[in-house]
N, C-alpha and C positions, 0 to 999 in steps of 0.2 A: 504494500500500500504506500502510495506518494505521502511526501510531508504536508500537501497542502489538503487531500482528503482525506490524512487524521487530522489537520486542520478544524478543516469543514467541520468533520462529526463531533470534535469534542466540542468547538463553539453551539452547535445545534445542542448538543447534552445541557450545556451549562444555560443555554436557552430556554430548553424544558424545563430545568430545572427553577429558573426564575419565573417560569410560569405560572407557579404555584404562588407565587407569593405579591403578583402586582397584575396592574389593569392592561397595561399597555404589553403584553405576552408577546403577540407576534411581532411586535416593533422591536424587542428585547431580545427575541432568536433571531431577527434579522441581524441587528448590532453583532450580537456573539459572533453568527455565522458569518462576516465578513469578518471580522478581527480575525476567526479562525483560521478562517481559509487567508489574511496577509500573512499571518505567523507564519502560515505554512510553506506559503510562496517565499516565503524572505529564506527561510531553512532549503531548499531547495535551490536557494541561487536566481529566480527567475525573478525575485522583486527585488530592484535597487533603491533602496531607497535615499541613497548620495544625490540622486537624478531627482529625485522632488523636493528634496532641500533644495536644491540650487548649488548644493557643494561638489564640485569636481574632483575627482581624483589625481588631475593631473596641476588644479592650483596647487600655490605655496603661498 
């Protein structure tokens, strides 16, 4: 399994999880399940996130 779809599912887990306890539920697994799935993307290499700062790798 990739790093970004244990991502995904554990954001979705901790989603459900916050279900239980407030109104806005699905707004709440959506949040989780992106943050999931960047975590995951960053662990994989595919998301830079240097490139949305605006900080390059190659300033000084």
């Amino acid at each position: 399994m990739k790093p970004s779809q244990l991502g995904l599912i554990v954001g979705l887990a901790l989603g459900a999880i916050a279900f239980f306890g407030g109104f806005f539920a699905f707004l709440v697994s959506a949040v989780f399940a992106v943050i999931g799935a960047a975590v995951g993307l960053f662990l994989e290499g595919r998301l830079d996130l240097r490139s949305m700062t605006g900080r390059g790798s190659d300033r000084r």
